[in-house]
N, C-alpha and C positions, 0 to 999 in steps of 0.2 A: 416361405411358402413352399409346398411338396413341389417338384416336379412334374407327378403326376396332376397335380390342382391344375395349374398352369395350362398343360396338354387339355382338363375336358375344358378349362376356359375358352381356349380356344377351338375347341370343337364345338361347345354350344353357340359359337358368333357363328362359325360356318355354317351351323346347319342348319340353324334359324335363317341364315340369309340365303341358301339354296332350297330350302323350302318356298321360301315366298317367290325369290327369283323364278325356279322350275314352275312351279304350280302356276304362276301370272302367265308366264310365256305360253306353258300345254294346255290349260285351260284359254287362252286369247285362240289359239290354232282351232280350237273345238269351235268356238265360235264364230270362226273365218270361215269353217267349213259347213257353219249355219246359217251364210250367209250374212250374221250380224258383225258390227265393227267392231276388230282385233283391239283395235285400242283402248278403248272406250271399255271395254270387255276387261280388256289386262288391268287396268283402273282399279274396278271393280272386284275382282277377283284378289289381286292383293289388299285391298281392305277388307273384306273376307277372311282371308287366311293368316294376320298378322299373330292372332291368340294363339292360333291353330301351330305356328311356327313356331311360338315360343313352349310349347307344351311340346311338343316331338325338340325341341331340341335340350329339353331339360330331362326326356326321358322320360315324360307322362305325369300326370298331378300325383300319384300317389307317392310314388319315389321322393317325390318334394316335401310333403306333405310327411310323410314317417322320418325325413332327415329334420325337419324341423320339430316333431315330436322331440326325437333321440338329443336335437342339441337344448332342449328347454328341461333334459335331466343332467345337465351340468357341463353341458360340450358347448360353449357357445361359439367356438370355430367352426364349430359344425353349420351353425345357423348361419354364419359372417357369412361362409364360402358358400351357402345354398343361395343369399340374395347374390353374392357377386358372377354366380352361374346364370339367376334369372336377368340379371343386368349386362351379362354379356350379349344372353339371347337376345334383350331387347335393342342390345346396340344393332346386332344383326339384323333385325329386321326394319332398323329405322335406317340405317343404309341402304338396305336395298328396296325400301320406299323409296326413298329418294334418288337412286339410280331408277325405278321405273319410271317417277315424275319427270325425270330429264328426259325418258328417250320417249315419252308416249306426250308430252308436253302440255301437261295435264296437271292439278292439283290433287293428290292422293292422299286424302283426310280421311 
């Protein structure tokens, strides 16, 4: 595998998991300041935004969507390394469910 593969592997775990991280915490804050519960709030907010993560960290559907064209004209590395991008993403954000489930002490489905 390239090097560079590697590098966005790992940038799409991270981004996917500080999207949902960020967004559950700044959105929970919006909500403490409306009086409603932060927590109860951060819950909800990252089951929301879990798709939403994984598409900013894949770099938007289309990007996806023309690599997956390009590898079905005879690149199928092309295709391998698009799902092992969406599956990094997804790892990312099923960790950082699951660190929100631990500090808000909540079920996050």
């Amino acid at each position: 595998m390239e090097e560079r593969f590697i590098a966005s592997f790992i940038h799409c775990y991270f981004i996917a998991f500080g999207v949902l991280i960020g967004g559950a915490i700044i959105g929970s804050i919006g909500s403490f300041a409306t009086g409603e519960a932060p927590f109860s709030a951060m819950g909800q907010i990252a089951k929301r935004l879990r798709v939403w993560a994984i598409v900013a960290a894949i770099g938007g559907t289309f990007d996806a969507i023309a690599n997956f064209e390009k590898g079905l004209d005879g690149q199928a590395i092309d295709v391998f390394k698009q799902i092992l991008l969406i599956l990094s993403a997804m790892g990312g954000v099923k960790t950082a469910i699951i660190l929100i489930s631990w500090f808000i002490q909540e079920d996050v489905t």
